[in-house]
C-alpha positions as CSV (number, residue, x, y, z in Angstrom):
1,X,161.6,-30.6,-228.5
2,X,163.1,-29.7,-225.4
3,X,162.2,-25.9,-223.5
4,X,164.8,-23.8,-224.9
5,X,164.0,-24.9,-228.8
6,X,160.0,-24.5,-227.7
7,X,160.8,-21.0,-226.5
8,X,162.8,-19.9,-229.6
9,X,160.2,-21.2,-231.8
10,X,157.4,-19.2,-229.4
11,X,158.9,-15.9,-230.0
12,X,160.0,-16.2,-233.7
13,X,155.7,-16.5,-233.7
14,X,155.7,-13.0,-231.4
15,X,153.9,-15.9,-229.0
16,X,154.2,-15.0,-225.2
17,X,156.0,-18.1,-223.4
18,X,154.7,-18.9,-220.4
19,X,156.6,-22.2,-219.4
20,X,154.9,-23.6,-216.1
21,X,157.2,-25.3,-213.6
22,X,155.6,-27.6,-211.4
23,X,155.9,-26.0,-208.0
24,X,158.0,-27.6,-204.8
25,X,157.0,-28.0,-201.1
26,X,160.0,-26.7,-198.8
27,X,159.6,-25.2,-195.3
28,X,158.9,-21.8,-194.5
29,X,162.2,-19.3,-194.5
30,X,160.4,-17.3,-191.6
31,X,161.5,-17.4,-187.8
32,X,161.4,-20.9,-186.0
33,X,158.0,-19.6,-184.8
34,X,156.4,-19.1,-187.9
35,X,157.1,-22.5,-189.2
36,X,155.2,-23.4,-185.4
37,X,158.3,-24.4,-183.1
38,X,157.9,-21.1,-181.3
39,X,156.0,-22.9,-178.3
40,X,158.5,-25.1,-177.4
41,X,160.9,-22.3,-176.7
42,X,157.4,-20.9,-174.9
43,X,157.1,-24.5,-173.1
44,X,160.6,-24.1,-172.2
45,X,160.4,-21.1,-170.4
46,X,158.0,-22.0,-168.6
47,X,154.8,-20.2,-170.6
48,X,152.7,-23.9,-170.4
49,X,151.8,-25.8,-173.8
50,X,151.0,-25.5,-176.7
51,X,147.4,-25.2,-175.8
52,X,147.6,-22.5,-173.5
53,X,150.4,-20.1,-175.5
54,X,147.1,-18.4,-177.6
55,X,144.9,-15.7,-176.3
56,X,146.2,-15.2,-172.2
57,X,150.1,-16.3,-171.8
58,X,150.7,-12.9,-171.9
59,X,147.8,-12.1,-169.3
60,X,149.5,-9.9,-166.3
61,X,147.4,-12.1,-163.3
62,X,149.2,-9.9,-160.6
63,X,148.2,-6.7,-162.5
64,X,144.4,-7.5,-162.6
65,X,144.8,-8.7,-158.8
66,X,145.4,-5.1,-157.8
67,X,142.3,-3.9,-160.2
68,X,140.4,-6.1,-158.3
69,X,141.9,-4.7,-155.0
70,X,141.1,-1.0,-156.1
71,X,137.5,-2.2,-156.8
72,X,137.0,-4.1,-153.4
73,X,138.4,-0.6,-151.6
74,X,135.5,1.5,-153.3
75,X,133.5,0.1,-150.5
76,X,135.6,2.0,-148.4
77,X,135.9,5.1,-149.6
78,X,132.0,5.3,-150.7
79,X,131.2,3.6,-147.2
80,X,128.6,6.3,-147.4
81,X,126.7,5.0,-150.4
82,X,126.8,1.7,-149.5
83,X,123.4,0.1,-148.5
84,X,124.3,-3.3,-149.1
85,X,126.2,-5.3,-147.2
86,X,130.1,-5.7,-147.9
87,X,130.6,-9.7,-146.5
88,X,128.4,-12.8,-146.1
89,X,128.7,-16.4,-145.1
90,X,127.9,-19.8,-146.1
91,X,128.2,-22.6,-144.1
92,X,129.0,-26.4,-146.0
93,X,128.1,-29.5,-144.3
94,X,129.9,-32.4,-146.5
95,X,127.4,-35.5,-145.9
96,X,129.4,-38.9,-144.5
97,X,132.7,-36.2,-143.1
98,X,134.3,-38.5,-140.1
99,X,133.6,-37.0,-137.0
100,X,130.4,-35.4,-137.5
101,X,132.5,-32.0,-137.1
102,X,130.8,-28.6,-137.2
103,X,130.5,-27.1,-140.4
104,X,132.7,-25.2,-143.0
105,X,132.2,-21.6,-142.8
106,X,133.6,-19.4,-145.4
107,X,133.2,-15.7,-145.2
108,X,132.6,-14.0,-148.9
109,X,133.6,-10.1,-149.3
110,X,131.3,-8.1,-152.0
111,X,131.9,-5.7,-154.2
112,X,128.8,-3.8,-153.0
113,X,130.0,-0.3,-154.3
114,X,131.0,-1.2,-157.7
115,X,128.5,-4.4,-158.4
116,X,125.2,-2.9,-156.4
117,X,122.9,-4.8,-157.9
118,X,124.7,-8.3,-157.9
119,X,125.9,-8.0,-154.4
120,X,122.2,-7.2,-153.3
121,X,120.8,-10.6,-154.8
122,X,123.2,-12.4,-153.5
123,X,122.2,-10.6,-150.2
124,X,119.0,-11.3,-150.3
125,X,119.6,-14.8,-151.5
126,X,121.7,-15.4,-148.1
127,X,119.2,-13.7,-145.8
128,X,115.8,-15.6,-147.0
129,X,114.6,-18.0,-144.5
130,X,111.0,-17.7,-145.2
131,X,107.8,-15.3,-146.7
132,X,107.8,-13.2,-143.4
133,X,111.1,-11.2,-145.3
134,X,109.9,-10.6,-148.3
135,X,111.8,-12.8,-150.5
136,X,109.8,-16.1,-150.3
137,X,108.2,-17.8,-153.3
138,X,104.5,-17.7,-152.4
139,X,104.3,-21.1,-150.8
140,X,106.0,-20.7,-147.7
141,X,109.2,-22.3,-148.7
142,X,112.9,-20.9,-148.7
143,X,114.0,-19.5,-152.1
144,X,117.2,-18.6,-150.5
145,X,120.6,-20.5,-150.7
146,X,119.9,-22.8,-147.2
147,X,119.8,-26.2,-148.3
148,X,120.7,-26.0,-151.7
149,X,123.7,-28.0,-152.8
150,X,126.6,-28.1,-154.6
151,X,125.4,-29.3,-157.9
152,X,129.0,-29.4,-160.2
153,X,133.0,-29.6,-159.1
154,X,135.2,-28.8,-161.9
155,X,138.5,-29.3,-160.4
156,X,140.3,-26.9,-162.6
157,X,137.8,-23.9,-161.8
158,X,136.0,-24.5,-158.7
159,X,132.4,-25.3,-157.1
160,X,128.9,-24.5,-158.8
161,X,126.2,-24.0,-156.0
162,X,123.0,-21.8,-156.1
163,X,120.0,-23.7,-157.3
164,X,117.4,-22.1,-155.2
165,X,114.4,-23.8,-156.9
166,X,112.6,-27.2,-155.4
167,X,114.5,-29.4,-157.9
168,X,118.0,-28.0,-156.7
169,X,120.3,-30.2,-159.3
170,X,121.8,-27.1,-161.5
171,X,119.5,-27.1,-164.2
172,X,117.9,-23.7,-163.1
173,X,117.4,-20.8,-160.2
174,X,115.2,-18.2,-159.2
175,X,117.2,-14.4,-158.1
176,X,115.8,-12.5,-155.3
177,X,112.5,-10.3,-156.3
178,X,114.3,-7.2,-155.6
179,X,116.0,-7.2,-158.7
180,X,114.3,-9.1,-160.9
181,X,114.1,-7.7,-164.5
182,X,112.0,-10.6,-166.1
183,X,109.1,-12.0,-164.1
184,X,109.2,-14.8,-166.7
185,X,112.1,-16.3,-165.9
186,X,113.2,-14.3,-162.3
187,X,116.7,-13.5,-163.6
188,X,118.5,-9.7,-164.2
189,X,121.0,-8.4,-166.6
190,X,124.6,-8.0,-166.4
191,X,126.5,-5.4,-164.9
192,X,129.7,-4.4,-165.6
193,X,132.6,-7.0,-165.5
194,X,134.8,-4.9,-163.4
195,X,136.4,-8.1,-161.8
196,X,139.3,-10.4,-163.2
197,X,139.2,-14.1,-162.9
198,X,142.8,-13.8,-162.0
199,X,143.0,-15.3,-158.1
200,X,141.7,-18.3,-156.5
201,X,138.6,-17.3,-154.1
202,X,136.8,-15.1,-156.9
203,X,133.0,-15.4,-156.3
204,X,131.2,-15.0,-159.7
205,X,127.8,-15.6,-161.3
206,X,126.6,-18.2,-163.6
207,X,124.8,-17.5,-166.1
208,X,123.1,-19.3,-169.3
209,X,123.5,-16.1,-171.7
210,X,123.8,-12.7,-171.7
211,X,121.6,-11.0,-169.2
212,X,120.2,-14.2,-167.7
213,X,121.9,-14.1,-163.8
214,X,119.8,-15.8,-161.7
215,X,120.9,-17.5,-158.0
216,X,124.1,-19.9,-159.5
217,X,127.1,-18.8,-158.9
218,X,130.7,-20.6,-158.2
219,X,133.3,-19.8,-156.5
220,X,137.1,-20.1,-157.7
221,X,139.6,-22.4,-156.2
222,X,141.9,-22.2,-159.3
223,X,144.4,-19.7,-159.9
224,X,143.0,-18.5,-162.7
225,X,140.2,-18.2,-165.3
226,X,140.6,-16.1,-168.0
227,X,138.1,-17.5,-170.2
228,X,135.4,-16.1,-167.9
229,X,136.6,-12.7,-167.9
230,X,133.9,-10.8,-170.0
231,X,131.1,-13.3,-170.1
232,X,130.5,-13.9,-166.2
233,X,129.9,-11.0,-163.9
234,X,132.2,-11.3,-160.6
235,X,131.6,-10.0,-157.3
236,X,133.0,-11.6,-154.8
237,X,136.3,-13.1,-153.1
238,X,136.7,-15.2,-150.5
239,X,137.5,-13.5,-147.7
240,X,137.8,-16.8,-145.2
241,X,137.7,-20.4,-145.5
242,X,139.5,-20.7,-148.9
243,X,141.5,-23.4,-147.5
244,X,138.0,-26.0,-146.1
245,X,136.6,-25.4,-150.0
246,X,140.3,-27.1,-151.7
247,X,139.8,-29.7,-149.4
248,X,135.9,-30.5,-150.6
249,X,137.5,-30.4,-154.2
250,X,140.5,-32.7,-153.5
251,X,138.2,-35.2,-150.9
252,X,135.1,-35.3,-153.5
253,X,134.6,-38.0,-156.2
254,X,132.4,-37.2,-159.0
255,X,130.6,-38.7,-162.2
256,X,131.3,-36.1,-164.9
257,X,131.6,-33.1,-162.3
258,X,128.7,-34.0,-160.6
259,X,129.4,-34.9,-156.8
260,X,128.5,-38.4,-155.4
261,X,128.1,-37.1,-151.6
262,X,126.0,-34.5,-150.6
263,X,127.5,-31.1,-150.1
264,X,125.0,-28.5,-148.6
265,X,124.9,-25.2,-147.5
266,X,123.2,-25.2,-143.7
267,X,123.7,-21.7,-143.3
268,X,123.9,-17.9,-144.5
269,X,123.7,-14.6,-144.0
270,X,125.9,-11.7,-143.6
271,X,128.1,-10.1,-140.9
């Protein structure tokens, strides 16, 4: 019995006919990017792969530059209200550099009006040199950036620095005592993420979680990084000596981000 004889004997019966048809794969009849060739158009106009046409290849980088201009320029304009200090330096010494030459200095502007508390660790990070100031560890060593190293180089982000504790590998630091929220584990909470991640020179924290800064922190020598926007608290650009830090990127092998050679910070303090 073929369909049409089934269905006239159905409804002679006052029996419903419900006559499946086995369903066909085809192609979607939406617009080429619905059926997912959209990002090669994207590719071809220059938007990057396939990988990066998600969340940020609409992200306006020159847009969140100028934010981040208007929020360096409160220091300015609240000069007034502005106990902490507005630039700082760090001084790299890369170990096995022909020549023996003097160090790399690069000069690091804060955001002390908008980011207070941040910019005062960091501060008080720079200035430590021993107990006499105030922000020693008991023992009568440095807990302040001097002589800690450069612990990771991710060449599409930038350099991780800031261990201040007597293992100084990465795996942990201590912030300065002035604004320490958890005696436990010497770290402070977040402030507001006021910065973008949109220019290369962006001084940020690291941090292992919400409300858990302590003394990492890494500074930018990639355009951009918009997955830290939100989770990592900036504060800083670099001001001078962008140019020396691309070079220690682009001259350092690693093993899995970790440098081979020894890149330290001799000196610091601010101006």
């Amino acid at each position: 019995m073929n369909q049409n004889s089934m269905k006239r004997a159905l409804t002679q019966l006052n029996i419903p006919c419900i006559i499946s048809r086995p369903q066909s794969r085809s192609m979607g009849t939406g617009p080429r990017g619905a059926r997912g060739h959209g990002w090669l158009h994207k590719y071809r106009a220059g938007l990057g792969g396939r990988h990066l046409q998600g969340r940020y290849h609409k992200r306006d980088v020159e847009k969140l530059a100028s934010i981040n201009d208007k929020v360096f320029s409160l220091n300015e304009t609240h000069a007034s209200k502005v106990s902490t200090p507005t630039e700082a330096y760090l001084d790299f010494a890369v170990e096995g550099e022909s020549g023996g030459g003097s160090p790399h200095r690069v000069v690091i502007e804060l955001a002390s009006a908008a980011l207070p508390k941040t910019c005062r660790n960091f501060v008080d990070l720079c200035e430590t040199g021993n107990d006499s100031n105030g922000i020693g560890n008991g023992d009568g060593q440095s807990t302040g950036y001097k002589s800690s190293k450069v612990f990771k180089i991710l060449p599409q982000v930038g350099l991780c620095l800031g261990d201040t504790t007597v293992m100084n590998n990465g795996e942990q630091g201590q912030c300065s005592p002035n604004v320490d929220t958890s005696t436990q584990t010497r770290t402070f909470a977040h402030e507001a993420t006021v910065l973008s991640h949109a220019q290369k020179g962006i001084v940020t924290m690291l941090s292992t979680g919400l409300d858990k800064n302590d003394s990492r922190f890494l500074i930018m020598t990639a355009d951009d990084a918009p997955h830290l926007d939100g989770k990592l608290v900036a504060f800083g650009r670099v001001k001078e000596g962008l140019d020396g830090l691309q070079k220690i990127v682009a001259n350092t092998y690693t093993k899995r981000g970790v440098p081979t050679t020894n890149i330290e910070v001799v000196g610091c303090g601010t101006l």
